[in-house]
C-alpha distance (Angstrom), angle and dihedral (degrees) to the residues before:
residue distance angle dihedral
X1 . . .
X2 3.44 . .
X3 3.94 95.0 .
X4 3.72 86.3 52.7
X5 3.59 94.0 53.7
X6 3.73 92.5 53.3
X7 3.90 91.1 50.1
X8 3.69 91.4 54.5
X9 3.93 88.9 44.4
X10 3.89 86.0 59.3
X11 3.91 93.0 39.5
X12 4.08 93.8 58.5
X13 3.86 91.8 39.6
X14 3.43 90.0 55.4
X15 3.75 89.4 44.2
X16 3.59 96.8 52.4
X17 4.04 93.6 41.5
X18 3.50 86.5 59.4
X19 3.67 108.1 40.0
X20 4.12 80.4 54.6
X21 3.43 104.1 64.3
X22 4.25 103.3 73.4
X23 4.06 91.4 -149.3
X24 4.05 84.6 59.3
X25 3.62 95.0 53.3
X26 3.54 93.4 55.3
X27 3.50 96.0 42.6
X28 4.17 91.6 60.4
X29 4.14 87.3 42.4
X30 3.60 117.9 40.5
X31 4.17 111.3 28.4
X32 4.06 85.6 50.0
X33 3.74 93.8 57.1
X34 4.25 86.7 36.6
X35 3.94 88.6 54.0
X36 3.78 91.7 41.9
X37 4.13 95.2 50.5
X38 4.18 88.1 38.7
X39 4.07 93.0 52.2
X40 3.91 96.4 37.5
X41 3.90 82.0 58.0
X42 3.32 109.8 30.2
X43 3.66 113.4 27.1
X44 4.05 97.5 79.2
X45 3.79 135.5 136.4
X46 3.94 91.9 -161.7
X47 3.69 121.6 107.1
X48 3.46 121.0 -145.7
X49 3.86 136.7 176.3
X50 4.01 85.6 0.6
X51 4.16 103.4 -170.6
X52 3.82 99.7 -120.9
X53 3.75 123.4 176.3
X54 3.96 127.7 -145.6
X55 3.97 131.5 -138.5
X56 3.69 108.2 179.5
X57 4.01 120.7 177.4
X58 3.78 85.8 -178.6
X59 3.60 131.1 80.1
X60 3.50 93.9 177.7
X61 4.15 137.4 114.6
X62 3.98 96.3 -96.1
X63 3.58 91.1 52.3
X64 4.06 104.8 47.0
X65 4.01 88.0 48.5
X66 3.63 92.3 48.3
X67 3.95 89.2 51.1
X68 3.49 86.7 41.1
X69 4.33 85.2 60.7
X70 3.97 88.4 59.1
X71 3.89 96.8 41.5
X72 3.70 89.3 51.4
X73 3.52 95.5 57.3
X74 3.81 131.7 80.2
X75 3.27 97.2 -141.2
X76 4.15 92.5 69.4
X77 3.35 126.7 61.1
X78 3.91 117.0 -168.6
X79 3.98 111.9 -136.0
X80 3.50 99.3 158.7
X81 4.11 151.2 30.1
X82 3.77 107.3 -161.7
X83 3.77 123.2 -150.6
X84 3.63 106.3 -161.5
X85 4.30 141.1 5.1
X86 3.70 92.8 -90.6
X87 4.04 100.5 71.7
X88 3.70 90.0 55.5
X89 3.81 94.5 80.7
X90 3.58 97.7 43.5
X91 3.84 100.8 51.6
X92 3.39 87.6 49.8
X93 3.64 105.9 43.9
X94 4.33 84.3 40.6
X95 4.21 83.5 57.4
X96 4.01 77.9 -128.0
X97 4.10 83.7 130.6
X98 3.06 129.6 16.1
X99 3.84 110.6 -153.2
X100 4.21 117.4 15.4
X101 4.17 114.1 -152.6
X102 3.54 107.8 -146.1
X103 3.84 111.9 -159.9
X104 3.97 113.7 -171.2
X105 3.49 125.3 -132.8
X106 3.79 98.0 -114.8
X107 4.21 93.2 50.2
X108 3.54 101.7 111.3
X109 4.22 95.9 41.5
X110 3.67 87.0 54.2
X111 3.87 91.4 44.0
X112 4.15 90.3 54.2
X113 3.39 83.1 38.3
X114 4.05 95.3 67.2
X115 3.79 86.5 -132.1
X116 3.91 127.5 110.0
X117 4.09 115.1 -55.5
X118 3.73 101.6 -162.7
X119 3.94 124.9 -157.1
X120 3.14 124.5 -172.0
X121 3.85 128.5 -151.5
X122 3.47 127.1 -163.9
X123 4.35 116.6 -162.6
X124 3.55 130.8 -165.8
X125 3.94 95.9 -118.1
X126 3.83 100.4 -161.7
X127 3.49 96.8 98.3
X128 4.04 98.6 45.8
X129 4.24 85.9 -176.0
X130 3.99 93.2 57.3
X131 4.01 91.2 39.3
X132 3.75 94.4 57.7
X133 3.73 90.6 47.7
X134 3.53 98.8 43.1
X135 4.12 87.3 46.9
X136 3.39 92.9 54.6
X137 3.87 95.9 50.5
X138 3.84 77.6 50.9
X139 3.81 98.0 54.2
X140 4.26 86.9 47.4
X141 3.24 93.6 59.2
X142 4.22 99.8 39.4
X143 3.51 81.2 47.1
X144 3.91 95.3 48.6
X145 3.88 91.8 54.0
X146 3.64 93.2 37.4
X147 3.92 86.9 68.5
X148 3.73 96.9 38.8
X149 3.61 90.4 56.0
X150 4.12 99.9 48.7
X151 4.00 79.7 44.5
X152 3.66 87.1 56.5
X153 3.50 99.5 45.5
X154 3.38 101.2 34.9
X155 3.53 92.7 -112.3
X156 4.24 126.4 169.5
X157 3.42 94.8 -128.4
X158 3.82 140.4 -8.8
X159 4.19 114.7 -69.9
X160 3.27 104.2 -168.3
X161 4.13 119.1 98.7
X162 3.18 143.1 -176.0
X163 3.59 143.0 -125.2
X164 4.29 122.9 -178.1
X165 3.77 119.3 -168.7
X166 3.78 115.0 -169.9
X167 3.85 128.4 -166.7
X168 3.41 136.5 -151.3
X169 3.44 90.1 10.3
X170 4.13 102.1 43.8
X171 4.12 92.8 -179.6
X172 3.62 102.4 35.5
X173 4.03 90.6 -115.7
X174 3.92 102.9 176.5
X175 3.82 87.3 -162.0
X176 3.96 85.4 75.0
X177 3.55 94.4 50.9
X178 4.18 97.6 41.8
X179 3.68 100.5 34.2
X180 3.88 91.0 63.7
X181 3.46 88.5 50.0
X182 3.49 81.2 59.8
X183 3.03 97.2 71.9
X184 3.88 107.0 59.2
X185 3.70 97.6 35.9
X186 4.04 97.9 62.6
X187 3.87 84.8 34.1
X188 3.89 86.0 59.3
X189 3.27 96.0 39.4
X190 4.03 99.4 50.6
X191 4.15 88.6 37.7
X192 3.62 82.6 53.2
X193 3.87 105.6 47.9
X194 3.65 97.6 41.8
X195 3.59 89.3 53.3
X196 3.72 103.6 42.1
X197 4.18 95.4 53.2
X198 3.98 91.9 49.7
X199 3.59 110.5 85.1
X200 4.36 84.9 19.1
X201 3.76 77.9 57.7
X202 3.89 91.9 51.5
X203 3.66 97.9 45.4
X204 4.05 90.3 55.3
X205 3.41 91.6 53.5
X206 3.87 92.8 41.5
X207 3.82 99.0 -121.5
X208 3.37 100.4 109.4
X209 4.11 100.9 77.2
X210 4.14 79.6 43.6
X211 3.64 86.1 51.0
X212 4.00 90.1 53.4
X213 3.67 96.1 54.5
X214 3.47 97.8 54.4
X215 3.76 124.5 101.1
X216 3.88 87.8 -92.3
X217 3.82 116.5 113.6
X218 3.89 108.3 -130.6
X219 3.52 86.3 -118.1
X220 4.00 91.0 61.4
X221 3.45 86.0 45.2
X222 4.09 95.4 51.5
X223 4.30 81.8 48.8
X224 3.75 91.4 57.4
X225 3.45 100.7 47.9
X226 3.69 95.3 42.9
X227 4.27 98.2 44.8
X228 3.82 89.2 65.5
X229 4.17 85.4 55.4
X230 3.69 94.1 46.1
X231 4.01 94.9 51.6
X232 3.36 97.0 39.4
X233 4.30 89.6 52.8
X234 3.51 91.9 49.7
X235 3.73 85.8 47.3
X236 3.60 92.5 54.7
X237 3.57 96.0 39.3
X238 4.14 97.5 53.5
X239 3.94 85.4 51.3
X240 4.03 98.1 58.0
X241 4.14 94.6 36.4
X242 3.48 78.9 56.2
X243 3.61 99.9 51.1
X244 3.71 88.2 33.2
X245 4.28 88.7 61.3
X246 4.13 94.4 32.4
X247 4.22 106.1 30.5
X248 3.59 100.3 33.8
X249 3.81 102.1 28.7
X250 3.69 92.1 -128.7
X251 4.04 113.9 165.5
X252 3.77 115.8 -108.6
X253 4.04 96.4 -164.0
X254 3.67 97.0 158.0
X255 3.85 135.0 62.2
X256 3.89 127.5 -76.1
X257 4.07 88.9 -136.2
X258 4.50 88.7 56.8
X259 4.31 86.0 46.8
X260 4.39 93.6 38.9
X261 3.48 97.2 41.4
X262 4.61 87.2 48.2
X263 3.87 76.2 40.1
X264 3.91 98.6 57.7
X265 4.17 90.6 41.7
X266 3.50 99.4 49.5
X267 3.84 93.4 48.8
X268 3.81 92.2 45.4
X269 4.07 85.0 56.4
X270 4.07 85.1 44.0
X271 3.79 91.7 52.8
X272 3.63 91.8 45.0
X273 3.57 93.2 48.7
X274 3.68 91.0 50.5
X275 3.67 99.3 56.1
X276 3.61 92.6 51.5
X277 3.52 81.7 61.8
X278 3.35 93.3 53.7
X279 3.70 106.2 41.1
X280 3.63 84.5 54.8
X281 3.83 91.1 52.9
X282 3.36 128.3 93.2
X283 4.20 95.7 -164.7
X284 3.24 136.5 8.2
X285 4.16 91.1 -104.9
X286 3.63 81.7 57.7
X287 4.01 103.7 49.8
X288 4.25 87.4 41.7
X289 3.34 90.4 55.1
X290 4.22 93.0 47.4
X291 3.94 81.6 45.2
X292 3.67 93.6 59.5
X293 3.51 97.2 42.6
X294 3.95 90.9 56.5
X295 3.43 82.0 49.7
X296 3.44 109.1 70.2
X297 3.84 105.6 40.2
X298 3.98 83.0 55.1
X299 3.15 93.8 59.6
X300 3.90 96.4 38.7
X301 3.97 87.0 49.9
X302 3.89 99.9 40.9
X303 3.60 109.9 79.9
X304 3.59 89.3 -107.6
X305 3.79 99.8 133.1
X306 4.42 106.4 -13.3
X307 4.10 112.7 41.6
X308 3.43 119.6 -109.2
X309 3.56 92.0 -128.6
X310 3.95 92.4 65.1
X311 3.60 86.1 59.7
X312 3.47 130.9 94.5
X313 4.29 122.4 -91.0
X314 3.58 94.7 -119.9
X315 3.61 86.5 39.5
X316 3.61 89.6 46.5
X317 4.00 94.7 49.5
X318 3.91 91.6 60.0
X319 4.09 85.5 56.9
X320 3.97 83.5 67.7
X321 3.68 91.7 81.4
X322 3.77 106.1 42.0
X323 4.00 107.6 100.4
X324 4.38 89.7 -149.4
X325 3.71 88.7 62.8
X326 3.53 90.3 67.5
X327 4.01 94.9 31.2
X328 4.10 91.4 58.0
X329 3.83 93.3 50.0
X330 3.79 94.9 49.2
X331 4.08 90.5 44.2
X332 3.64 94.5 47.3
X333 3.90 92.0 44.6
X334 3.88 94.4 45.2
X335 4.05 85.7 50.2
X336 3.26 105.9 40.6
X337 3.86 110.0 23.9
X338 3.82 96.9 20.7
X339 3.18 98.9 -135.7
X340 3.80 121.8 171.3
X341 4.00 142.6 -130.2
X342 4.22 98.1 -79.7
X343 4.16 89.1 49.5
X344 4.12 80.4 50.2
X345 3.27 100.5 48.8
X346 4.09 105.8 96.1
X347 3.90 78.8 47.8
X348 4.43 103.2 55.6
X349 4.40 92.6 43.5
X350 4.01 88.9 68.7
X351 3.64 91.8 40.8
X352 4.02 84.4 46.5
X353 4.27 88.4 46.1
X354 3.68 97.4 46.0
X355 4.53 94.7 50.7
X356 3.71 83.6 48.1
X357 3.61 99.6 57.3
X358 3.50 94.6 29.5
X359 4.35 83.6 55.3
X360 3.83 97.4 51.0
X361 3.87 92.7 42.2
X362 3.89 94.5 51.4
X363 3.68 84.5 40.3
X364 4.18 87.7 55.9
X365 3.48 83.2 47.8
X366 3.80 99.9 61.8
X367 3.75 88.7 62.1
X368 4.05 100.0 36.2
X369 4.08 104.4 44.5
X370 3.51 104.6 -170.9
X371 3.11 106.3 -140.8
């Protein structure tokens, strides 16, 4: 009895030391039910209204109820009617469409014909989690009319057959789509966590309002404590492309100046992040925890697993401001399209935006605690 009165003495102290401090409240209320609205939304394998874009070479019956199949379902949403070969590539490679159904010209003769009725599709590859989902809503609904058709006709067996084509990522290896990833979630979280527990770390061992009277300029000081994050990023970074290229066999088409120069942006945002954090903090349990909870919903709203596209706008909007949005896109694109620094470009200037505010308000910080 007397060891379970001491536990519960420790239980309602902790309670009450916690339910005390105002920061600690909010923490157990409001990034739970954040999390819990962001995930129901945005955390989903489904595919709806995917833009799809159509190249038909034949006018005939087979072909308009087979397109009729795809515009019937919810899952497809047609964005474009192409009039030649040459505007499959660019759709595709623009991420105006992603998937292109290519209907040849002699489809519905082969159809009446009993014999083979091939379709191809064509499937923006970059995302190898979406492209097996979306190919096999695609093989349902082939399939579907397939049967329908030899019912119809009183064929045997169903004629029509498929043919997929996938670029960028010709075998649909997830490891090329995840290990990328890879690399700008542990870079973000290590940029992050470094950064957040330095001046946290100062305050608990009651340097940091020494540290503000010295000579130093606060903008010396917000340098110092953000080099250490930058190196050690970069660090971390170099270390998993590397493994990413030489472990996992994952193609590097693109140049290391296009991924270092995404690299050295998103980190700077990362470190800038992190000292928010941490001039906000009062310890180092405190700007850990703060970390972690930036953590998640970054992930969650990056792109990192669930495309932002299948997400809702508002939902959408708040992606605007998280730096590994923009990081994942450029990594992926340098990898697995390798593209270079002018195709980047609309990508690095909000990585550049969001370290720059992120800088001056830490820096603002050092000089107004608020707490």
């Amino acid at each position: 009895m007397e060891v379970l009165r001491r536990i519960w003495a420790l239980v309602v102290k902790e309670f009450l030391a916690l339910l005390k401090d105002k920061r600690s409240r909010l923490t157990l209320v409001v990034p739970p039910l954040v999390q819990l609205l962001i995930f129901s939304y945005a955390a989903t394998f489904d595919l709806n209204q995917v833009n799809y874009a159509v190249y038909n070479q034949d006018q005939g019956q087979a072909s308009r109820e087979l397109l009729g199949y795809f515009q019937g379902s919810s899952a497809f949403k047609l964005a474009a009617t192409l009039d030649h070969l040459g505007q499959v590539a660019p759709d595709i490679n623009d991420q105006k469409v992603m998937m292109v159904l290519h209907i040849p010209q002699d489809f519905t003769r082969n159809m009446l014909q009993g014999r083979s009725g091939q379709v191809q599709v064509i499937i923006d590859g970059r995302n190898s989690n979406t492209a097996m989902v979306l190919l096999s809503y695609v093989n349902t609904i082939v399939n579907s009319f397939s049967a329908q058709w030899a019912q119809d006709h009183g064929w045997p067996s169903p004629p029509a057959e498929l043919k997929v084509r996938t670029w960028f990522n010709p075998n649909l290896e997830s490891r090329w789509f995840i290990v990328p990833g890879i690399v700008g979630l542990l870079t973000l979280v290590v940029s992050l966590v470094v950064t957040s527990l330095s001046v946290a770390r100062e305050r608990e061992a009651g340097t940091f309002d020494q540290l503000l009277v010295t000579p130093l300029h606060p903008a010396e000081i917000l340098l110092g404590k953000a080099l250490p994050g930058i190196f050690i990023g970069l660090a971390e970074g170099s270390v998993i492309v590397f493994l990413s290229v030489n472990l996992f066999g994952v193609p590097l088409l693109g140049g290391l100046g296009a991924l270092y120069l995404g690299m050295a942006l998103f980190i700077i945002s990362a470190v800038g992040l992190g000292l928010m954090i941490s001039s906000i903090a009062v310890t180092q349990q405190q700007a850990l925890l703060g970390a972690f909870l930036f953590l998640v919903p970054a992930v969650i709203l990056s792109g990192f697993a669930t495309p932002i596209a299948n997400m809702p706008e508002v939902v959408q909007k708040f992606t605007l401001i998280n730096p590994l949005r923009y990081f994942l896109v450029i990594v992926r694109s340098v990898f697995l399209e390798g593209a270079d620094i002018s195709l980047l470009w609309p990508l690095y200037w909000p990585m550049a935006v969001i370290g720059t505010v992120t800088m001056i308000i830490a820096g603002w910080l050092f000089r107004n605690r608020l707490y």
